[in-house]
Structure formats: C-alpha cells, structure tokens
C-alpha positions in Angstrom: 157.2 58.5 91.3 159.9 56.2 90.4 163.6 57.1 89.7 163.7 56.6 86.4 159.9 59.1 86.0 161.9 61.3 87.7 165.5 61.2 85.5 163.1 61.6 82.1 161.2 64.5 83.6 164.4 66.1 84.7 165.9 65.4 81.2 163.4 66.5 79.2 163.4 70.1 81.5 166.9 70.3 80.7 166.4 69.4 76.9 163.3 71.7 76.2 164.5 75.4 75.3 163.6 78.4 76.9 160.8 80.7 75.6 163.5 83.1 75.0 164.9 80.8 72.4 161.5 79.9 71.4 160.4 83.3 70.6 163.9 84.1 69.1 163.4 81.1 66.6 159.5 82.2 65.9 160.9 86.0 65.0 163.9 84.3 62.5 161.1 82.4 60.5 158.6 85.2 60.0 161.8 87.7 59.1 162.8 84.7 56.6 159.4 84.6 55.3 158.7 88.1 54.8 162.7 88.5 53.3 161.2 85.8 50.7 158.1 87.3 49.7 160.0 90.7 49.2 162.8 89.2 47.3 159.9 87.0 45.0 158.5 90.6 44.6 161.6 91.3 43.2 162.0 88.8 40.4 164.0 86.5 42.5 163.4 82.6 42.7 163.5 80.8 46.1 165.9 77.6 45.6 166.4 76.8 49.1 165.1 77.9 52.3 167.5 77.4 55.9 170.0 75.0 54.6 172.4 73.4 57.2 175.8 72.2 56.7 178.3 71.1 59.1 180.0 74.8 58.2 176.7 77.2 58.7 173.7 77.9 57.5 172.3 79.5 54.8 169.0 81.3 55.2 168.2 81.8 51.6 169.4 80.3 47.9 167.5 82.2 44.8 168.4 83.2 41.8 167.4 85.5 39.4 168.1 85.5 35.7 172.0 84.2 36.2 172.8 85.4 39.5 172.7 83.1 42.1 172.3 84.8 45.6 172.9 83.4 49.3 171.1 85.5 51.5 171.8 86.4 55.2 168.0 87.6 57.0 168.9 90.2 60.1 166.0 91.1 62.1 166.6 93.6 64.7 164.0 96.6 66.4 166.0 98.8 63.7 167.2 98.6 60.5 170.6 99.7 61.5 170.8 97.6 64.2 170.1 94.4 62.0 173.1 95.7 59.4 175.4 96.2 61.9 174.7 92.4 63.2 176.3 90.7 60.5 179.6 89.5 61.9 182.6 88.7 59.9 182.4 85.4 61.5 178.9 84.8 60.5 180.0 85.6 56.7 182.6 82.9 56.8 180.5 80.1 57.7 177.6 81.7 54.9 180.8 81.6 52.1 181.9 78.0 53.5 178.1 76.9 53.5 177.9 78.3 50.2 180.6 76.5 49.1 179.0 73.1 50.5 175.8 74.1 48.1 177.3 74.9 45.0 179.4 71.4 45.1 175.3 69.7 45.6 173.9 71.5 43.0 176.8 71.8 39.9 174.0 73.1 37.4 174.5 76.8 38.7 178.3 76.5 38.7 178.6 79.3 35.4 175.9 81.6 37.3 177.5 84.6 38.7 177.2 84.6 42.4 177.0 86.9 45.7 176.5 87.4 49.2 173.3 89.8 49.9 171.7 90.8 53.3 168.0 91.3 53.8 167.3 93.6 57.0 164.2 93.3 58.6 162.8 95.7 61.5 159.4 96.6 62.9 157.0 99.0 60.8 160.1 99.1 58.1 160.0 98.1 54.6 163.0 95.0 54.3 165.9 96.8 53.1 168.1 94.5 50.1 171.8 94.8 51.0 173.1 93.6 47.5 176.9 92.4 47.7 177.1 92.9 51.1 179.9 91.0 51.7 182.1 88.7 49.5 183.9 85.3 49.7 187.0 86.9 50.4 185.7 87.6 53.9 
C-alpha cells in the first residue's frame, strides 16, 4: 500500500462518525418525524423541516391558522427527561435561527409567533409543550 492509500484511509477513519453518533442522528429523525405527524394531526402545517443557519437550527416551522410555530423535538427514555433537556442555550440559537427565517420568508411577518417543544419518549404519546419558552430567553 502506498503512502498516499494509506493517508486517505486514515483520513477517512478519522472523518466517518461513530455509531454512537450514527444512531443518535437516526433517533433525532424518527422523533422529528413522529413530532410532525402528531403536530399534522393537530391542524398544524409543516413549512420547514431541520433548517440550518449559521445561529442554530430549527427542527420544525408550521403554522396553523395565523400562528407560526418553531418547534424544538426532545427525545429522551422519558418524557421528563426530554423537557428538562432544553437548555437556555439551545433556546437562543432556536430565537436567533428564528430570526434568520422570518427575514427569508416576510409573508408570515403579521402571524403571531412562538416557541413550542415536542417531547418524545418510548411507548409515550408526544407531549406539545405550547410556549415553552419565548424570545426573551
């Protein structure tokens, strides 16, 4: 094998991430999915799914009636667990990501807006924490 085989294979060990993160990543997209088919259950429009800005992610934009909503998902083994996972930190980079949306998309600028939480546990119903935190965070 020459150097250079050798430098890619070792680069691409170092670049691939671990199952750990693989499996943490898998878990975040099913509790995003089932979070959306609950809140569709609930009258709410999906606008965006895991938007990214230089400030933070937003898991989910939807709106229902006037109300436009940026949802954090928590999954955790419990409920209570996942509520008490939402950091204050977290919440700033939601409002600043938040912020980053609503300047892309000026046609829900009059729509009243918050900040929910969608918890998401094994053998638990999703629990819809509505105004769980607000921009003042």
């Amino acid at each position: 094998m020459t150097d250079d085989a050798a430098s890619l294979r070792k680069a691409a060990r170092k670049s691939a991430p671990s199952p750990e993160r693989v499996a943490a990543f898998q878990t975040g997209l099913s509790a995003e999915s089932r979070a959306c088919l609950y809140l569709i259950a609930k009258g709410y429009r999906i606008l965006a799914r895991r938007f990214k800005t230089p400030h933070g992610e937003i898991d989910i934009v939807a709106r229902r009636r006037t109300l436009l909503a940026f949802f954090e998902v928590k999954a955790r083994a419990t409920l209570d667990k996942a509520a008490y996972s939402v950091t204050p930190q977290q919440q700033h980079r939601i409002v600043n990501a938040a912020q980053v949306w609503l300047a892309a998309h000026d046609e829900h600028a009059n729509f009243d807006m918050r900040f929910d939480v969608v918890l998401i546990a094994p053998k638990s119903l999703p629990r819809h924490l509505m105004a769980a935190f607000d921009a003042s965070a």
